[in-house]
N, C-alpha and C positions, 0 to 999 in steps of 0.2 A: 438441534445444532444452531439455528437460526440465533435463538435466544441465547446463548452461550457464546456468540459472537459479539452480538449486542453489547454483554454487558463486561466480555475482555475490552473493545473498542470502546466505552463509555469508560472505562477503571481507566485506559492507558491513557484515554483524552486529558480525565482529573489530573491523574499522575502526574504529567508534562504541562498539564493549564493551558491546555490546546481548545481552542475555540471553533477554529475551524484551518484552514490547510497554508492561509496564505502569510504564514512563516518559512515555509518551504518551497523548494522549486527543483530544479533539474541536478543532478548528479552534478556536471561541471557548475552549476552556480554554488553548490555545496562546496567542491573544490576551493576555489577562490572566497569561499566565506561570505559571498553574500545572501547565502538561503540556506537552511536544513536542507538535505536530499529528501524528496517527499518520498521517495521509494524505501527511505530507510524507516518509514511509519510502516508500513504493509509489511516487509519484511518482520520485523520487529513485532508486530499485532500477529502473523501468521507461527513465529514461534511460539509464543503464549497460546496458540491453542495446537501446540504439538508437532509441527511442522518443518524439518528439514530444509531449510533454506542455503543452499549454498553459497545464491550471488543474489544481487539487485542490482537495477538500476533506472533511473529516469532522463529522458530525454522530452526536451520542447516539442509539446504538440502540434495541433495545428492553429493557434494563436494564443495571445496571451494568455498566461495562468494556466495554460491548460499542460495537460503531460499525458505520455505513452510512458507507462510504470512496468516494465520488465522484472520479473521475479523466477529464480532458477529453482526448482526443488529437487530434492534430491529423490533419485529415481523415476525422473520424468526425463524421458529424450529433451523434449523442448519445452524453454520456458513458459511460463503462462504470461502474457500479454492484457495490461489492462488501457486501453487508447483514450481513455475519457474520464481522466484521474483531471480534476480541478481545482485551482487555488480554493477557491469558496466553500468547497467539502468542508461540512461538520462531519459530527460522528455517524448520525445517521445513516451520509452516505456512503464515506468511508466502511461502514459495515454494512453496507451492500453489496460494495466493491469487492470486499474480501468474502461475503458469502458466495457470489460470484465465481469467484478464484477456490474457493471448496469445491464445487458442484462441478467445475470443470477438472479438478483434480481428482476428483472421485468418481468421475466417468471415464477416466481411463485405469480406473483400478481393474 
């Protein structure tokens, strides 16, 4: 699965000419238009490999660039939390983050 992540998160990066995260930012800075929502990459990477996503959402970490990326699946009580979601993410890490968010989804299968 690892590698299956990899290389959806490496296609969606090409796809969009995504280099690394810091086009993106918080939910309300998406509102207002001054950033992509970064949570709407994870969401969006977690459908591409099969994934029920109901809701998303990002909120300011705890300093700049950084973000708490909430993702709701469907059929999980509570959503899965990622607290250390970063402007600077390339693809790399962003498909770490989302292999992450599997392993923890699949442990409560």
């Amino acid at each position: 699965m690892e590698k299956q992540v990899e290389k959806v998160v490496s296609e969606y990066f090409e796809e969009y000419g995504i280099q690394d995260m810091m086009d993106y930012g918080s939910t309300e800075d998406a509102l207002y238009g001054s950033a992509g929502d970064i949570s709407e990459v994870y969401a969006d990477i977690l459908v591409r490999l099969g994934y029920q996503v109901i809701a998303h959402s990002a909120e300011d970490g705890y300093g700049d660039g950084k973000y708490e990326v909430s993702i709701v699946i469907e059929g999980r009580q509570h959503p899965v939390v990622i607290s250390y979601v970063k402007a600077w993410h390339t693809a790399d890490e962003v498909a770490r983050d989302i292999q992450d968010v599997i392993e923890e989804i699949e442990e409560d299968k």
